[in-house]
C-alpha angles and dihedrals in degrees: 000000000000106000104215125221122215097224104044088065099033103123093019118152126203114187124202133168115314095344137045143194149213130194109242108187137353088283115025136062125203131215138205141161130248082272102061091253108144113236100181149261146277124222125210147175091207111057097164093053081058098051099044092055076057098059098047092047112266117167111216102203101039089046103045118241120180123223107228105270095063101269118122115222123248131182083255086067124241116233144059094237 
């Protein structure tokens, strides 16, 4: 198994259709659309697990990934932030 280190993905994008994201911290990853507006953001306690999905091509929003607080995340965005 590949052992994933923090900083070499700190600032990292992943683009997908209509939205993209970058991975902000060791334990947050922020969203935005094709316009720069910011969606929102999942929190997680398991980092490498996330980027791992990445990696292997997950798609957060199609396939619904919630953003730590039980809210799935949508194109409108998700948060108040």
């Amino acid at each position: 198994m590949k052992e994933y280190k923090f900083d070499d993905y700190d600032g990292k994008k992943y683009s997908f259709e209509g939205y993209y994201a970058i991975i902000s911290n060791y334990e947050k990853i922020n969203f935005y659309n094709d316009n720069d507006e910011y969606l929102g953001n999942v929190i997680t306690d398991d980092m490498e697990s996330c980027i791992k999905d990445l990696e292997n091509g997950a798609n957060p929003i199609v396939d619904q990934w919630e953003d730590g607080a039980g809210t799935t995340l949508r194109m409108e965005g998700w948060t108040n932030e």
